[in-house]
N, C-alpha and C positions, 0 to 999 in steps of 0.2 A: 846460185842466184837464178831466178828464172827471167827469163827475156821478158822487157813489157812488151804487152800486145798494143801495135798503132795504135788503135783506137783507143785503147788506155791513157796513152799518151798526148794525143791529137784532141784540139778540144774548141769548144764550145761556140754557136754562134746560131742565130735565127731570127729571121727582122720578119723578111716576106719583100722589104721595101717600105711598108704602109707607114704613112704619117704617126699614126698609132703606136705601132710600135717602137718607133723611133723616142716615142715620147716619154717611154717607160723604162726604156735603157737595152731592149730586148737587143742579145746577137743575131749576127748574120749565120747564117745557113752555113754547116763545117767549119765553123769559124776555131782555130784552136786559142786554147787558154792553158795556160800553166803556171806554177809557182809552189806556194804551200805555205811556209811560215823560215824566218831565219834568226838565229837568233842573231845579239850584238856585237860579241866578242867569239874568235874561233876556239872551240872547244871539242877535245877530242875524249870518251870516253873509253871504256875497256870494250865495248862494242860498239863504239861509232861514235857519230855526234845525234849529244841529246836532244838539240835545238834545232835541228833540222827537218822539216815534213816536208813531203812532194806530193803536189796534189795535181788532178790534171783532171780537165773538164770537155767533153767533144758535144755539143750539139747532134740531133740528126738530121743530115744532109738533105733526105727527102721532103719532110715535113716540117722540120724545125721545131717541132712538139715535145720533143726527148733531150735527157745529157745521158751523157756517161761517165759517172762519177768515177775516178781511181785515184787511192792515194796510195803511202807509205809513208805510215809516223810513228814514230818512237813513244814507248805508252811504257808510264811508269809502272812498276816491279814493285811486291814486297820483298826483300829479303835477296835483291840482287839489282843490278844495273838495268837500264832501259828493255824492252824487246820492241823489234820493227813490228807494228800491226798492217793489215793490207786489209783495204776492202775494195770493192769492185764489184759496180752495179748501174743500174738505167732506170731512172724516175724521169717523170715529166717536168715540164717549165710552165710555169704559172704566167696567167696573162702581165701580171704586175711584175714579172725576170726573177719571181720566188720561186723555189723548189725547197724537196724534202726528200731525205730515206730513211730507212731503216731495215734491216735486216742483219742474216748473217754468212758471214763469209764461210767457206765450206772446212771442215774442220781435218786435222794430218795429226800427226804423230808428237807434233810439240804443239797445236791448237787442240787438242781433243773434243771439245767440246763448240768447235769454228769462234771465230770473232764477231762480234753484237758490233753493231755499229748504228749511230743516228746522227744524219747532218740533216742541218736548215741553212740555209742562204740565198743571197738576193743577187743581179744583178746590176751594178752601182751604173754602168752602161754599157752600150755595145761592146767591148772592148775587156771590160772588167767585170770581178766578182768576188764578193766575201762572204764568209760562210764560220759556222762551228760546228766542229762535231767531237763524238766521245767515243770512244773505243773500249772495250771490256772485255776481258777472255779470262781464262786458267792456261798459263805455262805451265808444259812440263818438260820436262828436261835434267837427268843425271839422277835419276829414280825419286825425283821432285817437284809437286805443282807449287805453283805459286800464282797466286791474282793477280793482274791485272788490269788498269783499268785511267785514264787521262782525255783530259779535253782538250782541243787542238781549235786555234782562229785560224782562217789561212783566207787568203788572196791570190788570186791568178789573175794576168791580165793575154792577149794575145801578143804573137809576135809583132812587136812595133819597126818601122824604119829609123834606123840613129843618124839622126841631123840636127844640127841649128849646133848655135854656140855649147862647147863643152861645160857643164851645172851642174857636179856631183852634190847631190843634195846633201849637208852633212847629217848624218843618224841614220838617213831613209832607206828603206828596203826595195828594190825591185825587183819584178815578177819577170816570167815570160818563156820560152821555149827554145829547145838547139834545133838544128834542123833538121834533126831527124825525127822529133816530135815530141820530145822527153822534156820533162819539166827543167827550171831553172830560177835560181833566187842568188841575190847579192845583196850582201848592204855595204855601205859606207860608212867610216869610221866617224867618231861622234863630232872629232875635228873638220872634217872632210876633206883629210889629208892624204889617206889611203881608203883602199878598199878593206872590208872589214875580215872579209871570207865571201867566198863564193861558195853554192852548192851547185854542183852539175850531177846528172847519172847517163850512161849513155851505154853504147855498145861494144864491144873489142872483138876484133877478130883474131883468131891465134891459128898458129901451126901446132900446137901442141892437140898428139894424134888422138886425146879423148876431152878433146875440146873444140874439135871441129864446126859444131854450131856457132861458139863464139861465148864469151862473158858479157852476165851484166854486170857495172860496176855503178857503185853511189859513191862519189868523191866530195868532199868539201876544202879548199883551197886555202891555205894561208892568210893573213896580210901582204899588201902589196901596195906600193906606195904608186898615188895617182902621180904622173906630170903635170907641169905648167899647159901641155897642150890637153889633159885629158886622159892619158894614153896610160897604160898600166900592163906591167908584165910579173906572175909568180909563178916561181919554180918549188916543186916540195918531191922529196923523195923520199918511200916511206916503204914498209912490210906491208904484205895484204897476206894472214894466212885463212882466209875465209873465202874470198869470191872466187877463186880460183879453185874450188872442192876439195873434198879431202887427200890428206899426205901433197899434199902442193902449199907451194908459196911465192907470191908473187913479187918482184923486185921491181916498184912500179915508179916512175918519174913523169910526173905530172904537171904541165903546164899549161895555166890559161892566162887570156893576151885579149886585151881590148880598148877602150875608147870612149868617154861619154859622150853626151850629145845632150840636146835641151832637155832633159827628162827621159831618157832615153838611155843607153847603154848597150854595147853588145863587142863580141870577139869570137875568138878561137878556143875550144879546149883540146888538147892534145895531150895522150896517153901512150905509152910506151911501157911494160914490163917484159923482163924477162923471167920464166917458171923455172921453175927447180924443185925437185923431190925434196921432202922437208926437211927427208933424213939423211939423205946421202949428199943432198943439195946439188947433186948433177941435174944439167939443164936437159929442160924437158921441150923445150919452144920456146916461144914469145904470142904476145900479146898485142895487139893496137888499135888505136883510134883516131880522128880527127876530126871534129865535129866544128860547125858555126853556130851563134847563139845571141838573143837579144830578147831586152829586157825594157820594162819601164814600171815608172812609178805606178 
């Protein structure tokens, strides 16, 4: 997996201050936004979760004329299970908090041909954003292409502060950032009894000697039942034999830890594996993490 770049990650915002702007919903200047789309129920595929996208939005700090669009969304296959699409790119922002792209992402070995991508979306206000966009490419992979090709809604909102009385909305999705600028989404069970799944992705640092830069990992989190105060803790322990590259596998224990708030939400994710040769399963290092993170409606 490759490292997001900050800026990929870190997103959106640009006012100037003016009355004006204010009026249209425009962000502030660097202002970060993240989320993407989550689905209702946690679902875990032969290569991931289908219902998951991370999307992340950055303003430019100077002018506030620019974003910087990045996602990672799961785009349907013929003739096989989901593939992650990526795109990554900088359109302007429209006086009325509209923008638009299109283009294509640069093409490798399993994109041949790069990723087609077109989003539109508005700014709903300083703070928020929704949008659709469609992904397109030819997979190939195991001496086979295959089309691809899916449309994606998604929502970001900025990182919010969690206060006021705890309000899990039941059914509702929320948006928002960890703090190291990486997208984030939750929902709430349609009871609003537990949490439904969390999606986080973040960073890991390892000992392991040809992993030294560190992993990136995309997790999505079990159910977890809320308290009476708010307060919500899930543990899941699971195989990762992909983000840790090849002939590795990672023994990863993952837990996130949080709290609602009026509209609001936020915690801990914490990640722990230990690596091991796939084949001989001797330990290779370890892995880790520990990020904060918050979210709202």
């Amino acid at each position: 997996m490759k490292k997001l770049v900050v800026t990929a990650a870190a997103v959106a915002a640009i006012a100037g201050g003016s009355m004006a702007a204010a009026d249209v919903g425009l962000p502030a200047r660097n202002a970060l936004l993240g989320g993407g789309a989550i689905g209702k129920t946690f679902a875990r595929g032969a290569h991931g979760h289908p219902d998951v996208a991370y999307t992340s939005i950055r303003v430019d700090k100077k002018t506030g004329k620019t974003l910087h669009l990045y996602g990672e969304w799961p785009t349907a296959c013929k003739g096989r299970s989901f593939v992650t699409g990526v795109f990554d790119t900088v359109t302007s922002l429209g006086a009325d908090g509209s923008f638009t792209a299109t283009g294509t992402y640069p093409k490798n070995a399993f994109t041949p041909k790069g990723i087609r991508f077109q989003l539109s979306g508005r700014f709903t206000s300083p703070t928020s954003a929704t949008g659709t966009g469609k992904l397109s490419f030819t997979f190939a992979s195991d001496g086979k292409t295959r089309t691809c090709g899916s449309t994606t809604r998604f929502e970001v909102r900025t990182t919010p502060s969690v206060a006021g009385e705890p309000s899990p909305k039941p059914g509702a999705a929320y948006f928002g950032n960890t703090d190291d600028t990486f997208a984030v989404s939750l929902r709430v069970s349609r009871d609003g009894a537990s949490v439904a799944q969390v999606a986080e992705e973040g960073w890991l640092e390892c000992t392991v000697p040809t992993l030294k830069k560190g992993v990136y990992v995309r997790n999505t989190s079990p159910a977890a039942a809320i308290a009476k105060d708010g307060s919500f803790h899930g543990v899941e322990t699971f195989d990762d034999p992909v983000s840790f590259g090849p002939g590795l596998v990672g023994k990863v224990h993952s837990e996130v830890a949080g709290a609602f708030g009026d509209g609001t939400v936020g915690g801990t994710w914490t990640v722990t594996s230990d690596v091991l040769d796939s084949k001989t399963h001797a330990k290779k290092g370890t892995c880790s993490g520990k990020v904060g993170w918050a979210a709202s409606l």
